[in-house]
mmCIF file of the protein (N, C-alpha, C, O) and its ligand, coordinates in Angstrom:
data_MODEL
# 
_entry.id   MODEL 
# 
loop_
_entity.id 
_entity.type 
_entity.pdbx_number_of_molecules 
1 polymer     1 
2 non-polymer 1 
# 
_entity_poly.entity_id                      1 
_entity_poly.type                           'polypeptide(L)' 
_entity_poly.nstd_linkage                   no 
_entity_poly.nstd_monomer                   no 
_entity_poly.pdbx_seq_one_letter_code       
;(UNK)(UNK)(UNK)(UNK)(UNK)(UNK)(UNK)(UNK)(UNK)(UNK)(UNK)(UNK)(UNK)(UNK)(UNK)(UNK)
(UNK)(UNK)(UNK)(UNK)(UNK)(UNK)(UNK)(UNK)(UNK)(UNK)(UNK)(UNK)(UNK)(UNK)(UNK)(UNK)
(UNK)(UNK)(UNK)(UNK)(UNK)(UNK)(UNK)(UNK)(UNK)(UNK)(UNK)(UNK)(UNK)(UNK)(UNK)(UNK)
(UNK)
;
_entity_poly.pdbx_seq_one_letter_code_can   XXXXXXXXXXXXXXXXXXXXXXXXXXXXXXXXXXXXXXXXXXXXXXXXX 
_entity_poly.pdbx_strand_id                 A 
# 
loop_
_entity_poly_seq.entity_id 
_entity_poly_seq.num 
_entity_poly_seq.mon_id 
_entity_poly_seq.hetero 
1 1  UNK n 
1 2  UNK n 
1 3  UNK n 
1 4  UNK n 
1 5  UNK n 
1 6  UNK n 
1 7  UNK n 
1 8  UNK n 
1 9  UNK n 
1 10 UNK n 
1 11 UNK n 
1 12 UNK n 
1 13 UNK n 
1 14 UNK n 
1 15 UNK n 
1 16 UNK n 
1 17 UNK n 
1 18 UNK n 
1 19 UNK n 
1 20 UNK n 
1 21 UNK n 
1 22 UNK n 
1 23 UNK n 
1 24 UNK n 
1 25 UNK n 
1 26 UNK n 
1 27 UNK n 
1 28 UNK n 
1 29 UNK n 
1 30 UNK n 
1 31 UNK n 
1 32 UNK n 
1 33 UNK n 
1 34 UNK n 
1 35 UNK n 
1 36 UNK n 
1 37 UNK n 
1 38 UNK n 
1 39 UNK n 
1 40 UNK n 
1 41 UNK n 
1 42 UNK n 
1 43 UNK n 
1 44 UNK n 
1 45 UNK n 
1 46 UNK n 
1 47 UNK n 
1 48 UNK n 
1 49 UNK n 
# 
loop_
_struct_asym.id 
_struct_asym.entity_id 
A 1 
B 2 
# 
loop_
_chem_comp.id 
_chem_comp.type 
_chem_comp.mon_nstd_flag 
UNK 'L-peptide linking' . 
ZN  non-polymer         . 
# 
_pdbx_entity_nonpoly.entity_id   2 
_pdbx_entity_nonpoly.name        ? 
_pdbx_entity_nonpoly.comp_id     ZN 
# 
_pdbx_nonpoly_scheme.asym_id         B 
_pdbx_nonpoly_scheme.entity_id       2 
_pdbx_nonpoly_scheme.mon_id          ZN 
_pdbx_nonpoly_scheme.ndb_seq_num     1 
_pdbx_nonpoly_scheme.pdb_seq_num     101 
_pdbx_nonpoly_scheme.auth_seq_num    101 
_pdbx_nonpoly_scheme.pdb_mon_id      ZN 
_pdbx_nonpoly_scheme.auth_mon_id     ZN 
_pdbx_nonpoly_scheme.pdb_strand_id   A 
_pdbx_nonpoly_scheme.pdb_ins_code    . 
# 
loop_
_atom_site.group_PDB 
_atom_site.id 
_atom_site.type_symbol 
_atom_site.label_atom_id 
_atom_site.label_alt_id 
_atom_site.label_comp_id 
_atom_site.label_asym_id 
_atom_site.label_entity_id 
_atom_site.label_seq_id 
_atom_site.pdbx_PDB_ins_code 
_atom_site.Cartn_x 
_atom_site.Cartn_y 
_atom_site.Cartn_z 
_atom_site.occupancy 
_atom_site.B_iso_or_equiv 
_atom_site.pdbx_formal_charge 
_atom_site.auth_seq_id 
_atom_site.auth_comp_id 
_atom_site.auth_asym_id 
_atom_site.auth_atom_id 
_atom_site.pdbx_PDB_model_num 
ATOM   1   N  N  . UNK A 1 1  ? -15.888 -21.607 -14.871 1.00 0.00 ? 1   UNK A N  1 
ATOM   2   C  CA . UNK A 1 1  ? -14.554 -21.114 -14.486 1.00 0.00 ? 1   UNK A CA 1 
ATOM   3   C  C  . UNK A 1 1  ? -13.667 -22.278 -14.015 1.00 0.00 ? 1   UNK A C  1 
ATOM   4   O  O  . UNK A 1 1  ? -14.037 -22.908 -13.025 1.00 0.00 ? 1   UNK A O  1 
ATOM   5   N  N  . UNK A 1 2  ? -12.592 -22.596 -14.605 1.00 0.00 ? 2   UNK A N  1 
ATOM   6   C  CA . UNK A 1 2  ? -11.380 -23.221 -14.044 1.00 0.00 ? 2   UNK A CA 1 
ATOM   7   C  C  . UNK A 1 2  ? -10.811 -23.097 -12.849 1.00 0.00 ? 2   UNK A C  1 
ATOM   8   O  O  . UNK A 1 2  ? -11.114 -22.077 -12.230 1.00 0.00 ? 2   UNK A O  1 
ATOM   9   N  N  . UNK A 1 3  ? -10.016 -23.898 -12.309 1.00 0.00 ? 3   UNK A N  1 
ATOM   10  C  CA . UNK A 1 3  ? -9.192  -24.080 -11.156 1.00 0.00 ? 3   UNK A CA 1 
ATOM   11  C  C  . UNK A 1 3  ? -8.529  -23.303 -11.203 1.00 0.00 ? 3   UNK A C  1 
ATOM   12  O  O  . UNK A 1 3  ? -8.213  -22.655 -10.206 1.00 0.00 ? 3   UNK A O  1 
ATOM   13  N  N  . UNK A 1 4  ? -7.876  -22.986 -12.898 1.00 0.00 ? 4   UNK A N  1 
ATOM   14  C  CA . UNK A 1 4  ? -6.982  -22.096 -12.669 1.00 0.00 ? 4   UNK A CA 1 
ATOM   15  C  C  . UNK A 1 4  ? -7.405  -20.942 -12.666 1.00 0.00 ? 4   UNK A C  1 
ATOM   16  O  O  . UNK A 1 4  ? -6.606  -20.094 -12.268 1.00 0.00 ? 4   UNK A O  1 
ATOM   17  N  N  . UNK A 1 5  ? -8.394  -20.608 -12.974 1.00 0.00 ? 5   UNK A N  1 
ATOM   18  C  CA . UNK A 1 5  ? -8.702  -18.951 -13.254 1.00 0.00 ? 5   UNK A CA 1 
ATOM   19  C  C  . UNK A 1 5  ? -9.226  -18.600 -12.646 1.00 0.00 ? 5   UNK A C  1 
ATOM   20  O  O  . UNK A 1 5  ? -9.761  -17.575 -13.071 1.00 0.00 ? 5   UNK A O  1 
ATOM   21  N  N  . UNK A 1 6  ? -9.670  -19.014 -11.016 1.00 0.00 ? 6   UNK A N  1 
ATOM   22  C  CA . UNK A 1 6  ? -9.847  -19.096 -9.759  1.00 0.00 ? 6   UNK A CA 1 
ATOM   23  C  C  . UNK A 1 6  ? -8.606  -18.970 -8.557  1.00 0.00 ? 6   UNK A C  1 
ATOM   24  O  O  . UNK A 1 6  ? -8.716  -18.655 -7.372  1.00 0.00 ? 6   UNK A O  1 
ATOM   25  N  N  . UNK A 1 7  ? -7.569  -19.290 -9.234  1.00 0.00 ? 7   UNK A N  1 
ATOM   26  C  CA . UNK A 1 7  ? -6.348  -19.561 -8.291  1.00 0.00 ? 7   UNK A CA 1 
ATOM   27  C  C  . UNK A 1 7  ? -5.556  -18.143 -8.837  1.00 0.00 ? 7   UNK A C  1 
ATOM   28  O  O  . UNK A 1 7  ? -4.691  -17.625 -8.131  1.00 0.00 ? 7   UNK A O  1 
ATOM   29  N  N  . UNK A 1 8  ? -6.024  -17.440 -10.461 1.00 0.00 ? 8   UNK A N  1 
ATOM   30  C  CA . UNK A 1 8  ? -5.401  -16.432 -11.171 1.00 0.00 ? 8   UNK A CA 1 
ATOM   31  C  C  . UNK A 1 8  ? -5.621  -15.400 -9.659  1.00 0.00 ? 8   UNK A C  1 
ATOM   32  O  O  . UNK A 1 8  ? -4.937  -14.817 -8.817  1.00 0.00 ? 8   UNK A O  1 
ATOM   33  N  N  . UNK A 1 9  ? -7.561  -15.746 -10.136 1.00 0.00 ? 9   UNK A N  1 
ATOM   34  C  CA . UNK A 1 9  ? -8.031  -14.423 -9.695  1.00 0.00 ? 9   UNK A CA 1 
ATOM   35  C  C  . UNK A 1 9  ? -7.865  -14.298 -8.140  1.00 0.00 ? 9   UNK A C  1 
ATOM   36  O  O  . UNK A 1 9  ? -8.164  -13.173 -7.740  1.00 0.00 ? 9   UNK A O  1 
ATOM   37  N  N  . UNK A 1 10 ? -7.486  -15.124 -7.219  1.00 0.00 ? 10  UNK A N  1 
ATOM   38  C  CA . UNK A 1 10 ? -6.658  -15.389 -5.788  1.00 0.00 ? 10  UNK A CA 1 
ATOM   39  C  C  . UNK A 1 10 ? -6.004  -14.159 -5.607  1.00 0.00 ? 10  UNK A C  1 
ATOM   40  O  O  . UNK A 1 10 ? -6.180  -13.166 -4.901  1.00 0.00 ? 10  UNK A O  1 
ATOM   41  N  N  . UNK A 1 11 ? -4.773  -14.715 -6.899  1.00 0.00 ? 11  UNK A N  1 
ATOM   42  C  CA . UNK A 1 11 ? -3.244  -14.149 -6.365  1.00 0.00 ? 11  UNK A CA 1 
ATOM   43  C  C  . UNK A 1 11 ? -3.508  -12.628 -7.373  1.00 0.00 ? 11  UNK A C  1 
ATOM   44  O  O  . UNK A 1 11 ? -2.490  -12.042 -7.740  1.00 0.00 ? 11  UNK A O  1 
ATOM   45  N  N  . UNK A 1 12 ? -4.244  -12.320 -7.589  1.00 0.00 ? 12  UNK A N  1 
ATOM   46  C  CA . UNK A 1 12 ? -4.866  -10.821 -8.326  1.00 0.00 ? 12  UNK A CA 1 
ATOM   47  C  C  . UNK A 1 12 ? -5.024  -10.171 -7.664  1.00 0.00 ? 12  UNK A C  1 
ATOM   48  O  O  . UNK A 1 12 ? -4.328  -9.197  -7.378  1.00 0.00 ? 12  UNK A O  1 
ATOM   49  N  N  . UNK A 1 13 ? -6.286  -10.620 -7.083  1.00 0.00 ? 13  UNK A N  1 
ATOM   50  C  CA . UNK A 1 13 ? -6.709  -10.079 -5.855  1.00 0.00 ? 13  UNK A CA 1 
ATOM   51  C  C  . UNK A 1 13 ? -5.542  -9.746  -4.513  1.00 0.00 ? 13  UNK A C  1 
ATOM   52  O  O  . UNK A 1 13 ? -4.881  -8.840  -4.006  1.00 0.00 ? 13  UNK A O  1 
ATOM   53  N  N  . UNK A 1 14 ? -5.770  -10.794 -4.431  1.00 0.00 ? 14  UNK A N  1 
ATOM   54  C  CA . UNK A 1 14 ? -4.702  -10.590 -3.093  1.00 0.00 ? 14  UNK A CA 1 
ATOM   55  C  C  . UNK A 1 14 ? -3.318  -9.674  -3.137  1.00 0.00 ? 14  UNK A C  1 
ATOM   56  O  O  . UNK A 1 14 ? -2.935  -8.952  -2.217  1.00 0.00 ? 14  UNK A O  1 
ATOM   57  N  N  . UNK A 1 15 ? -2.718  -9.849  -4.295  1.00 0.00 ? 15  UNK A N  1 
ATOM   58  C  CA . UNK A 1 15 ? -1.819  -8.545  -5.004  1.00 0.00 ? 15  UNK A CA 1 
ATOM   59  C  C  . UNK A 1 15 ? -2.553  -7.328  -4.366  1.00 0.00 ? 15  UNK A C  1 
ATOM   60  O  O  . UNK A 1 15 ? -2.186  -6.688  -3.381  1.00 0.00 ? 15  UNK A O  1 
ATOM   61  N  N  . UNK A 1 16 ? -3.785  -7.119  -5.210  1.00 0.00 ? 16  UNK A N  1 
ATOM   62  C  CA . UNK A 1 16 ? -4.088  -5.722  -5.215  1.00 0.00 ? 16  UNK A CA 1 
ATOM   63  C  C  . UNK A 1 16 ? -4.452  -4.766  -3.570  1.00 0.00 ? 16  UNK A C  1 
ATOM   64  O  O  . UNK A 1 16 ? -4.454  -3.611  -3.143  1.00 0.00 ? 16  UNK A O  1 
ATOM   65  N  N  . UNK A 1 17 ? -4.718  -6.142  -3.125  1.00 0.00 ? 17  UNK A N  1 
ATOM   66  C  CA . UNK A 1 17 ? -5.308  -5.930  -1.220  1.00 0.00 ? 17  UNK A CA 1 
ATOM   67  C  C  . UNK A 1 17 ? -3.654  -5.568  -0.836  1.00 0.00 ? 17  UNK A C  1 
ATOM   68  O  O  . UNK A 1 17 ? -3.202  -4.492  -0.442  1.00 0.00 ? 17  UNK A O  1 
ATOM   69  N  N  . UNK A 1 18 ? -3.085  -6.578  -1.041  1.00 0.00 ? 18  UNK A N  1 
ATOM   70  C  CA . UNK A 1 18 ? -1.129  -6.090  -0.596  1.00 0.00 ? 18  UNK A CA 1 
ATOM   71  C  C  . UNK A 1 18 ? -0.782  -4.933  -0.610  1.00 0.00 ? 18  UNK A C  1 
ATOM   72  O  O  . UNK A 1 18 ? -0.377  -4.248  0.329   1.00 0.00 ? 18  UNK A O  1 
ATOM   73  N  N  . UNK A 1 19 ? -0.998  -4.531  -2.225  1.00 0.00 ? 19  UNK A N  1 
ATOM   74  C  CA . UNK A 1 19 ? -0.568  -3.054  -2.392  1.00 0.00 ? 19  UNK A CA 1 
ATOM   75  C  C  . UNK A 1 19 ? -1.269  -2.150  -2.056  1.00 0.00 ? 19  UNK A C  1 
ATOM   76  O  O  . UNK A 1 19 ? -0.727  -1.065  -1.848  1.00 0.00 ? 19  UNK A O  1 
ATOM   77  N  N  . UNK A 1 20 ? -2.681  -2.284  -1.890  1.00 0.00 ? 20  UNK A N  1 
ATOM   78  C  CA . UNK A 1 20 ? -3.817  -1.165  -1.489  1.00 0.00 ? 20  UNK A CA 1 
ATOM   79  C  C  . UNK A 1 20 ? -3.502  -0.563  0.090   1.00 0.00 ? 20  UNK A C  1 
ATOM   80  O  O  . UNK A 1 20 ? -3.642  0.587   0.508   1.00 0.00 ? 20  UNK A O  1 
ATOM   81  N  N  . UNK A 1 21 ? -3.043  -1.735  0.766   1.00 0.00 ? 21  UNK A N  1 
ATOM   82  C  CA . UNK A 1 21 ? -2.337  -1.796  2.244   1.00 0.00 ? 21  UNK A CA 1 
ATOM   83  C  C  . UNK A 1 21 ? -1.084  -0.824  2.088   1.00 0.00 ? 21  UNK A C  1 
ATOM   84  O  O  . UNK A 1 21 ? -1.142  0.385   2.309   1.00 0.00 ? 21  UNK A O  1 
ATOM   85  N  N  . UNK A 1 22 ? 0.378   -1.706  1.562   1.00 0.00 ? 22  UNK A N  1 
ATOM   86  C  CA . UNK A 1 22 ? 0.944   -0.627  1.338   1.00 0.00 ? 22  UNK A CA 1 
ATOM   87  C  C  . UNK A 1 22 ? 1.059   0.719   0.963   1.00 0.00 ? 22  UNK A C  1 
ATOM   88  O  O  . UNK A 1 22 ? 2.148   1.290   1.026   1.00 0.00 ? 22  UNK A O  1 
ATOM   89  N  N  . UNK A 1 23 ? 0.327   1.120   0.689   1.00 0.00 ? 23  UNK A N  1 
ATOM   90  C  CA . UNK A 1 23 ? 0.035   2.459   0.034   1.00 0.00 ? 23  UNK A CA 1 
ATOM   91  C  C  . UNK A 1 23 ? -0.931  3.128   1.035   1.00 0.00 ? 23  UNK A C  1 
ATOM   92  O  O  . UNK A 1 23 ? -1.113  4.337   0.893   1.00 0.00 ? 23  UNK A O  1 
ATOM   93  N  N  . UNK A 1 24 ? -1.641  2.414   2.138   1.00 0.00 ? 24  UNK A N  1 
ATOM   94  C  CA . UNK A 1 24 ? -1.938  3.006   2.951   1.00 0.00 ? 24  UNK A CA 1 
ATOM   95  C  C  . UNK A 1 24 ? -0.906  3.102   4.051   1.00 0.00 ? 24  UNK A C  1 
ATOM   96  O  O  . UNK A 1 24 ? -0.981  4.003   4.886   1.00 0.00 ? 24  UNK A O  1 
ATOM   97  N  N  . UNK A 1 25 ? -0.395  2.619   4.063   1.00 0.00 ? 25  UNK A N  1 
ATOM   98  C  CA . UNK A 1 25 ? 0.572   2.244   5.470   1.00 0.00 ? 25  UNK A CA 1 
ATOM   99  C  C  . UNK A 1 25 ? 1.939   3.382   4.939   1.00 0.00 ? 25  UNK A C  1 
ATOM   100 O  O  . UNK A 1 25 ? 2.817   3.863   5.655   1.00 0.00 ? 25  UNK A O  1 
ATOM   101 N  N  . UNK A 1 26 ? 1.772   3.530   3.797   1.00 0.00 ? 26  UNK A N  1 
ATOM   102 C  CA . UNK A 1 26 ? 2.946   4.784   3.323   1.00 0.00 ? 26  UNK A CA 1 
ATOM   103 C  C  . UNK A 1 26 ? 2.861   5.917   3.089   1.00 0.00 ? 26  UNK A C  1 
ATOM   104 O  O  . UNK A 1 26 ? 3.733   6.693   2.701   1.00 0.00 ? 26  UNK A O  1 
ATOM   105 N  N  . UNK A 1 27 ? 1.071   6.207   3.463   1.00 0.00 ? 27  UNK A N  1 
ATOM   106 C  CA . UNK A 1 27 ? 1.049   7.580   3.418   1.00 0.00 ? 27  UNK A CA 1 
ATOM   107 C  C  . UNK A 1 27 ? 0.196   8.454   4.045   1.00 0.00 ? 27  UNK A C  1 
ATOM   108 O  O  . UNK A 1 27 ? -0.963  8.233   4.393   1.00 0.00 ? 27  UNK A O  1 
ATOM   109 N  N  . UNK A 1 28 ? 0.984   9.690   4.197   1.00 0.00 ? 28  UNK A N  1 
ATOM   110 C  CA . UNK A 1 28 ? 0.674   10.652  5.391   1.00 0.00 ? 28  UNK A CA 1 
ATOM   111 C  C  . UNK A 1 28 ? -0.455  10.900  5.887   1.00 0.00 ? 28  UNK A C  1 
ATOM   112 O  O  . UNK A 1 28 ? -1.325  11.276  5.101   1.00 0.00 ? 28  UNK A O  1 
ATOM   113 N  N  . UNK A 1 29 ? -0.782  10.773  7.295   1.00 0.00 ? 29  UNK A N  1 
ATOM   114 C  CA . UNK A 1 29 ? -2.350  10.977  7.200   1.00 0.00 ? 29  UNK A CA 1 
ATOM   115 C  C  . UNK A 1 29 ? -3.010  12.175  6.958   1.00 0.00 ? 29  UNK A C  1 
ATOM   116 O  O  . UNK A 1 29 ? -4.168  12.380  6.594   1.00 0.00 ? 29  UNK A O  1 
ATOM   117 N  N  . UNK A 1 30 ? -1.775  13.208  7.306   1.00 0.00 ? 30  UNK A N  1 
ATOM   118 C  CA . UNK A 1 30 ? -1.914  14.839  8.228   1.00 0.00 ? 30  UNK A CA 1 
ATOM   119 C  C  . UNK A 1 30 ? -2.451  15.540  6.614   1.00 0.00 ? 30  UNK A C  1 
ATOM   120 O  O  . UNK A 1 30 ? -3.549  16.088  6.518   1.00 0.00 ? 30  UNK A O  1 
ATOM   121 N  N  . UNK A 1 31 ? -1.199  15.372  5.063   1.00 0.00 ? 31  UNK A N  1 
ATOM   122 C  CA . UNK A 1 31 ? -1.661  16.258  3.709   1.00 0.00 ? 31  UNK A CA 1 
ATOM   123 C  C  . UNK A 1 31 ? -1.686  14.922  2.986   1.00 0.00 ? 31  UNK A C  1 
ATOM   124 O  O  . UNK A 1 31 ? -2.065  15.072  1.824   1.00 0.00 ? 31  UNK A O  1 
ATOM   125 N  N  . UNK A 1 32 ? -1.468  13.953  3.228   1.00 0.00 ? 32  UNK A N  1 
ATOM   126 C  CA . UNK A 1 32 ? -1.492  12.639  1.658   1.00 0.00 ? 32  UNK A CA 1 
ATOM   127 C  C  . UNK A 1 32 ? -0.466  12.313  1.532   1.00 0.00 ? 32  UNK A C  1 
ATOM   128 O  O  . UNK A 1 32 ? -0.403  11.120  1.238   1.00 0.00 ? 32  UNK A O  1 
ATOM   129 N  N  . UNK A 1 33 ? 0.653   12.902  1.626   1.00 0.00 ? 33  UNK A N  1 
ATOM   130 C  CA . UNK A 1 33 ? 2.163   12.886  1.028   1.00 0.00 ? 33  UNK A CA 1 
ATOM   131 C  C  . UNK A 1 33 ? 2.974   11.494  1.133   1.00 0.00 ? 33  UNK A C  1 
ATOM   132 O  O  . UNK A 1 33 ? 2.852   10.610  1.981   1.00 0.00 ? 33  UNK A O  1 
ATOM   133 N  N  . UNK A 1 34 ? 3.540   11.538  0.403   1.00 0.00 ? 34  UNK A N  1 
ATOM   134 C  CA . UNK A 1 34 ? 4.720   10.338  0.906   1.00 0.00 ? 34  UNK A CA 1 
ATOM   135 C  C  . UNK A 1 34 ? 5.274   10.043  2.215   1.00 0.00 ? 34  UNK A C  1 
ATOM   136 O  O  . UNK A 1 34 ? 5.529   11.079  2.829   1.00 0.00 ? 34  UNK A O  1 
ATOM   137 N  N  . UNK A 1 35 ? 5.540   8.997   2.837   1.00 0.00 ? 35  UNK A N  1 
ATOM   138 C  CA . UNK A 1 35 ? 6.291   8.877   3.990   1.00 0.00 ? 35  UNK A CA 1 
ATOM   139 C  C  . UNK A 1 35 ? 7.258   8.117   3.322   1.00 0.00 ? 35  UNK A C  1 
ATOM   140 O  O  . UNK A 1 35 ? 7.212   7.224   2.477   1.00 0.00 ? 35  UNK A O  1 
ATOM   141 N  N  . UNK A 1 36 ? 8.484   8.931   4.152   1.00 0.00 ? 36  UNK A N  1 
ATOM   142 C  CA . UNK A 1 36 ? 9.827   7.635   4.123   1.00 0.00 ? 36  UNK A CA 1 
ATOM   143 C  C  . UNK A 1 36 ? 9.895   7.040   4.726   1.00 0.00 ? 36  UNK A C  1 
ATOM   144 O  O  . UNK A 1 36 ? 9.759   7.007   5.949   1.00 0.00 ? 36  UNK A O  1 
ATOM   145 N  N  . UNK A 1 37 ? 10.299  5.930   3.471   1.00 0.00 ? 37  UNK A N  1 
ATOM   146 C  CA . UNK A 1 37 ? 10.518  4.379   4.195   1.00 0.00 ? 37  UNK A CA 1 
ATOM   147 C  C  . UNK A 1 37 ? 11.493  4.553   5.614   1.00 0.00 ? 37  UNK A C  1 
ATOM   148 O  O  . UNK A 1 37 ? 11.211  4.227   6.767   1.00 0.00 ? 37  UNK A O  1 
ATOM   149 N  N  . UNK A 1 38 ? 12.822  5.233   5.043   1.00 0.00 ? 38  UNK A N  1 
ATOM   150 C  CA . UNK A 1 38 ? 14.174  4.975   5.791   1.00 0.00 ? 38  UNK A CA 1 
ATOM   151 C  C  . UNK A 1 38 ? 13.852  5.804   6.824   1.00 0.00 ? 38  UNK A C  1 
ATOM   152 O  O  . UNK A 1 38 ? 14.347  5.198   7.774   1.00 0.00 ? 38  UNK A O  1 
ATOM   153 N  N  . UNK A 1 39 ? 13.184  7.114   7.414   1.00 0.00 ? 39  UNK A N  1 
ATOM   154 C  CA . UNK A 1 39 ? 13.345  8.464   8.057   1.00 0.00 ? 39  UNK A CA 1 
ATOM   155 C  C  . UNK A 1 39 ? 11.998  8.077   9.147   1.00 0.00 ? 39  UNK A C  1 
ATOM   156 O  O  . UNK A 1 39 ? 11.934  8.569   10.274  1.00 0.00 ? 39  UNK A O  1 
ATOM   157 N  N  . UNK A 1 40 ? 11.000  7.155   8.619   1.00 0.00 ? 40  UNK A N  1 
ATOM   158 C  CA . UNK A 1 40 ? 9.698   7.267   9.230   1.00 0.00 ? 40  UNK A CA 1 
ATOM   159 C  C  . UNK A 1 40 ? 9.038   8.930   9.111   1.00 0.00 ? 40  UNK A C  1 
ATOM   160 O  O  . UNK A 1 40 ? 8.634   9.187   10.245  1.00 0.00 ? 40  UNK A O  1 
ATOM   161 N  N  . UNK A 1 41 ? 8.904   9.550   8.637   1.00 0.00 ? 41  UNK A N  1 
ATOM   162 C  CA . UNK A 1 41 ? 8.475   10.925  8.821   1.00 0.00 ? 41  UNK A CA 1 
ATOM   163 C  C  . UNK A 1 41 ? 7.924   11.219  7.129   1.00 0.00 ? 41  UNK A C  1 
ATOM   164 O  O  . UNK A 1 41 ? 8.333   10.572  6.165   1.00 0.00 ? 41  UNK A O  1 
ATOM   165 N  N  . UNK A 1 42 ? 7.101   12.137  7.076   1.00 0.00 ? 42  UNK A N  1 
ATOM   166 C  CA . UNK A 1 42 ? 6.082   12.313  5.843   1.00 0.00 ? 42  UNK A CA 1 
ATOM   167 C  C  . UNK A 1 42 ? 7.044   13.529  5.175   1.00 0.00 ? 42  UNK A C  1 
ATOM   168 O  O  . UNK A 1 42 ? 7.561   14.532  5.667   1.00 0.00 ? 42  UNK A O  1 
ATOM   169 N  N  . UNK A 1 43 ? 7.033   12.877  3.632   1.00 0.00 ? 43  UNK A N  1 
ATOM   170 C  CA . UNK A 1 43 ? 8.169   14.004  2.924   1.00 0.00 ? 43  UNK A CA 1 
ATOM   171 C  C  . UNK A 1 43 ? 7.894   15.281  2.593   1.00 0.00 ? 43  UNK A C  1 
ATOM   172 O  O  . UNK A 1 43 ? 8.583   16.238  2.239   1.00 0.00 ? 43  UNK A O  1 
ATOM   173 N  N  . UNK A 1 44 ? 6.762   15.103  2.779   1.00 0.00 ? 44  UNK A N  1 
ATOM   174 C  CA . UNK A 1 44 ? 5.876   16.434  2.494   1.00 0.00 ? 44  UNK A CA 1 
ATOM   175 C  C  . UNK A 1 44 ? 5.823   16.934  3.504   1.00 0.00 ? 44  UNK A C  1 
ATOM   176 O  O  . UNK A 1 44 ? 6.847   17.618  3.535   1.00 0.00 ? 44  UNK A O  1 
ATOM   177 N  N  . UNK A 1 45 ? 5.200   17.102  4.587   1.00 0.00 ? 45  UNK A N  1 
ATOM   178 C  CA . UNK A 1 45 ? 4.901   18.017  5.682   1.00 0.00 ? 45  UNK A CA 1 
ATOM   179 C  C  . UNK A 1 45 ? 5.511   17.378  6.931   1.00 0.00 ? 45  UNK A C  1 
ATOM   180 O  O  . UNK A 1 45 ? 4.724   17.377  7.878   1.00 0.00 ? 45  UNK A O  1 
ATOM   181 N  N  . UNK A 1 46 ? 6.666   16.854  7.175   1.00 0.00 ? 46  UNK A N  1 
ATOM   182 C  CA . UNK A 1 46 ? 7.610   16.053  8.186   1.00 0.00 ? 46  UNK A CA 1 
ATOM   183 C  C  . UNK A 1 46 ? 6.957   15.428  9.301   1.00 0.00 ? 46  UNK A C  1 
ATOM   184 O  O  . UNK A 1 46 ? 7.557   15.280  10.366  1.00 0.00 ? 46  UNK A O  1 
ATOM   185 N  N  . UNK A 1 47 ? 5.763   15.048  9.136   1.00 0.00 ? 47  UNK A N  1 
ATOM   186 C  CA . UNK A 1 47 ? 5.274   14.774  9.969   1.00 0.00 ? 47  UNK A CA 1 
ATOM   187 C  C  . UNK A 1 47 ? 5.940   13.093  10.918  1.00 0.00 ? 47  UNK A C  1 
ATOM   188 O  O  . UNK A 1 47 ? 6.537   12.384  10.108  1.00 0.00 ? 47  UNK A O  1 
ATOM   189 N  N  . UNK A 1 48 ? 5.918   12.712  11.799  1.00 0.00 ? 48  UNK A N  1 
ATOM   190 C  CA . UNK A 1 48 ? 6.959   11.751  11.990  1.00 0.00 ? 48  UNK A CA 1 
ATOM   191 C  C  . UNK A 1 48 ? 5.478   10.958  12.465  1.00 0.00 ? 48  UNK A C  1 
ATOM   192 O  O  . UNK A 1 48 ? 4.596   11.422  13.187  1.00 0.00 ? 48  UNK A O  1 
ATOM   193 N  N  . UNK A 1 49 ? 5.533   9.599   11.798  1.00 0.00 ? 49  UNK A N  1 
ATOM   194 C  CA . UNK A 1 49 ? 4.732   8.402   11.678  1.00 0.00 ? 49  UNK A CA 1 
ATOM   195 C  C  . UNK A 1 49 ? 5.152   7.375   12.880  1.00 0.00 ? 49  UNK A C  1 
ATOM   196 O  O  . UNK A 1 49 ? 4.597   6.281   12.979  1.00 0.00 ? 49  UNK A O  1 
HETATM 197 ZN ZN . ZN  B 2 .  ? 2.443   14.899  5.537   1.00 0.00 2 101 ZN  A ZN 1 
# 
């Protein structure tokens, strides 16, 4: 394996940990649902985050 395809699989990874985060951090704990960004509160069941 290359330098580079070591440095690919870095910023891959680390992408996918970013978004795996975000996507926890955005959603509801109470049914799953979306939370809004702008409102703080879950769009689905209003729950306020
Ligand atoms: Zn909810």
């Amino acid at each position: 394996m290359s330098m580079i395809e070591n440095l690919e699989n870095i910023k891959k990874h680390g992408m996918e940990e970013f978004l795996k985060n975000e996507k926890i951090r955005w959603t509801c704990t109470e049914c799953g649902g979306t939370v809004c960004v702008h409102k703080s509160n879950c769009s689905n069941c209003g729950r306020k985050i």
